[in-house]
N, C-alpha and C positions, 0 to 999 in steps of 0.2 A: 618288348624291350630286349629280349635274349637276343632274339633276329637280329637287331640294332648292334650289339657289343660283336656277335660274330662277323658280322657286316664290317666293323671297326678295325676288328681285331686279323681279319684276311685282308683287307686293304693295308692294313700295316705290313703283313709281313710278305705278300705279296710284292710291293712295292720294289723289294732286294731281290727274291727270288725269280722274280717273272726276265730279271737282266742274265739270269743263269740259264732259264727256261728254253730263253729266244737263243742266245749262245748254242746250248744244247743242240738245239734242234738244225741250227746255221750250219756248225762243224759237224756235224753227221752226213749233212744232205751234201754239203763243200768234200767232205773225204769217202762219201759213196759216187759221188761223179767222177773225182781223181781212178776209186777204184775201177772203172770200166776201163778206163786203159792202164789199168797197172802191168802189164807186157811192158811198158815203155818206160826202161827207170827213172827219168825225171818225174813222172806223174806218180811213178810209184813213191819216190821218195816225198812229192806232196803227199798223197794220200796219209802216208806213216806219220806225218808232223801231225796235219790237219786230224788224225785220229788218236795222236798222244795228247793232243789241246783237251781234244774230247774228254777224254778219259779222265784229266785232270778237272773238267767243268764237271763232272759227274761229281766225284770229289766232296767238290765247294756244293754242288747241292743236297748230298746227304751232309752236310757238315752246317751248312749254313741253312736247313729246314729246322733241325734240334736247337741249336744256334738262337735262332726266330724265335722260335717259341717260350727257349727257355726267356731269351729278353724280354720280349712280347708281356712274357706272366709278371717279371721282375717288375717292370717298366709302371705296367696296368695298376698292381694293385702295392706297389711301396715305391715308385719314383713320380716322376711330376706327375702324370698322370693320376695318382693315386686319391689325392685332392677331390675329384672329378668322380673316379669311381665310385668311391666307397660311402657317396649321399647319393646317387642314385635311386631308385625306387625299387629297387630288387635285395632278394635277397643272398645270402653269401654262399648258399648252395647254387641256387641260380647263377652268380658271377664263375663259381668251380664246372660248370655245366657248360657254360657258354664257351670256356676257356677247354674244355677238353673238346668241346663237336669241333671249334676253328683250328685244332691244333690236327686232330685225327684229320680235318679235311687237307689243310696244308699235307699232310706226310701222303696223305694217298695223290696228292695232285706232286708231287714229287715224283713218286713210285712211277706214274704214269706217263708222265717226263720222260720220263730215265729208259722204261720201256719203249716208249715212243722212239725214242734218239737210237736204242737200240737195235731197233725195229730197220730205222731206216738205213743203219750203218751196213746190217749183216743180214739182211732178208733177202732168201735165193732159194730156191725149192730143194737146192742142193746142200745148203746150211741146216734147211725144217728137215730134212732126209737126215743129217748128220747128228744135230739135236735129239730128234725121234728113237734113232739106232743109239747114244748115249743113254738118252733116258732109259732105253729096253734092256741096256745092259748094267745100269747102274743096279734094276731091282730086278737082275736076271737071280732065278735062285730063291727069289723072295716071294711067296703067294702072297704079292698086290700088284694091283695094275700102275702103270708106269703116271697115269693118270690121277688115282688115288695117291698115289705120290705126292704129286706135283702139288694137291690140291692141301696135304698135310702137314708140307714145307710151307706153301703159303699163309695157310690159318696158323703154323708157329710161328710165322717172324710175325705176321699182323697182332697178335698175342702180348708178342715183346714188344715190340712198340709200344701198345698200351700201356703195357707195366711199365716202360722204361719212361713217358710221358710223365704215370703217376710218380714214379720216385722222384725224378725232376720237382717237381711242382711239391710234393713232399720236402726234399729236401729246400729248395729256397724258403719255402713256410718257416721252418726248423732254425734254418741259419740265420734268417732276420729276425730270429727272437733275441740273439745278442747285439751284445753292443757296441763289440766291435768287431771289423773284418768280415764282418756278414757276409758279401760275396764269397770269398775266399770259403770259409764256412761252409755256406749252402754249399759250393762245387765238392767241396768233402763228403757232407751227405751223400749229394746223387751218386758220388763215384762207393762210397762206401756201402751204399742201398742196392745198387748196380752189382758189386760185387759179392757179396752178402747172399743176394738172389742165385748166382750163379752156383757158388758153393753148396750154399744148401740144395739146389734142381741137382746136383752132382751126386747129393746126399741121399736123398730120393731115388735116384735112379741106380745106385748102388744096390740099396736096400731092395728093390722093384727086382735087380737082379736076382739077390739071393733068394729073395721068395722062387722064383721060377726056376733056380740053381743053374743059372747062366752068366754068375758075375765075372767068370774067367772071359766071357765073350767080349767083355769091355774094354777088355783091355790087349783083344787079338784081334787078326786081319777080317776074322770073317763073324758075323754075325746071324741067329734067326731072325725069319720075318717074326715071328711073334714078339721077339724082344725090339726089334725095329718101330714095328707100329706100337708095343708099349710105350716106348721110350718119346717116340714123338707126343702122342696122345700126354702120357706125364709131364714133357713140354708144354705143352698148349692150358694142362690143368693148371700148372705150377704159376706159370703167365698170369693168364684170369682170374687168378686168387691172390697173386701179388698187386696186381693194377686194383683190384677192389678192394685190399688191404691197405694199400698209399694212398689210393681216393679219402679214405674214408680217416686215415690219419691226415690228412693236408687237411679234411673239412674238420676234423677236431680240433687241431691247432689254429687254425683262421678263424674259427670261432672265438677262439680267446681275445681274440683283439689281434691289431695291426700297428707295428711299429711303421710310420710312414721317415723313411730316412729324410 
């Protein structure tokens, strides 16, 4: 039955996204042909359009993946749909389960997009050279490899997602417990949950400094690696303990019952 709701529930939002997807992918490969002859200003100045479209479809699909989801959960379990859901044969951890695997897959099929589109707009040996020598100097100075980098930036935004998912789904829970304005509501939640989080990870990493007696670095040009990878690393923890903190408040509250508008 799980298989079935996430089946449902990526065809749903799917359906929007895959029009951003194909976009994506069209203006990328349309403004990396322009670019072979960019020597010739007409082509150049298509290239520059065809690659501000882009940019702007990028945009709409970081916007409109959270967008999805967050409808998608509204829709599922307190709009028409909701009817339908909530006699199902499962139970209401299982519906919070199914609703988080289709949500994380949507945002990685995003991710992948976006890289993809990226991919073909600015890939040239002389770009991965340009990149390469960035990355080396960004953690020149820093005992980590520009690699262990990469891979620590990656698991913190992947981190936040999660949390930012959870507080999503936390807050609509929250908001549709009143009776009225609920939308409006929930959007206060998430943004309040959203913000909330960051303050306090600022709070933490303050504190993180004065333990190591490095707080003056925070607030200057230059920083240790050890304060560096503390700080990501308390990123990534702060994350994973917020997303399992909203998880588990969404599943407290949904248990109480469900106001179907």
């Amino acid at each position: 039955m799980e298989k079935n709701l996430i089946k449902y529930d990526l065809k749903k939002m799917f359906n929007i996204l895959i029009i951003f997807y194909i976009l994506s992918i069209i203006l990328g490969g349309i403004a990396r042909i322009f670019a072979i002859f960019d020597n010739i200003t007409f082509f150049n100045i298509l290239k520059i359009i065809f690659a501000s479209l882009n940019y702007a479809v990028w945009g709409n699909i970081i916007v409109h993946t959270f967008v999805q989801i967050i409808m998608r959960f509204n829709k599922n379990f307190y709009g028409d749909e909701s009817y339908l859901t909530h006699t199902l044969p499962v139970t209401k951890i299982q519906l919070l389960i199914s609703k988080y695997i289709s949500s994380l897959i949507v945002v990685l099929s995003s991710i992948l997009v976006l890289l993809l589109s990226v991919f073909i707009m600015f890939y040239s040996k002389e770009n991965m050279v340009n990149l390469k020598a960035m990355l080396d100097a960004s953690v020149s100075g820093f005992n980590i490899s520009a690699t262990t980098f990469v891979i620590l930036i990656a698991i913190t935004l992947f981190t936040q997602i999660c949390a930012i998912i959870s507080m999503s789904f936390a807050g609509v829970v929250i908001g549709k417990r009143f009776n009225i304005k609920k939308n409006i509501k929930s959007l206060i939640f998430i943004f309040a949950f959203y913000i909330s989080s960051i303050i306090l990870t600022l709070i933490f990493a303050i504190l993180m400094a004065m333990c190591m007696g490095n707080v003056g670095m925070l607030f200057s040009n230059e920083i240790s690696s050890s304060l560096l990878i503390g700080l990501l690393i308390l990123a990534i923890v702060c994350y994973v303990l917020y997303a399992i903190i909203f998880f588990f408040i969404t599943k407290w509250q949904f248990e109480k019952g469900v106001n179907v508008d």
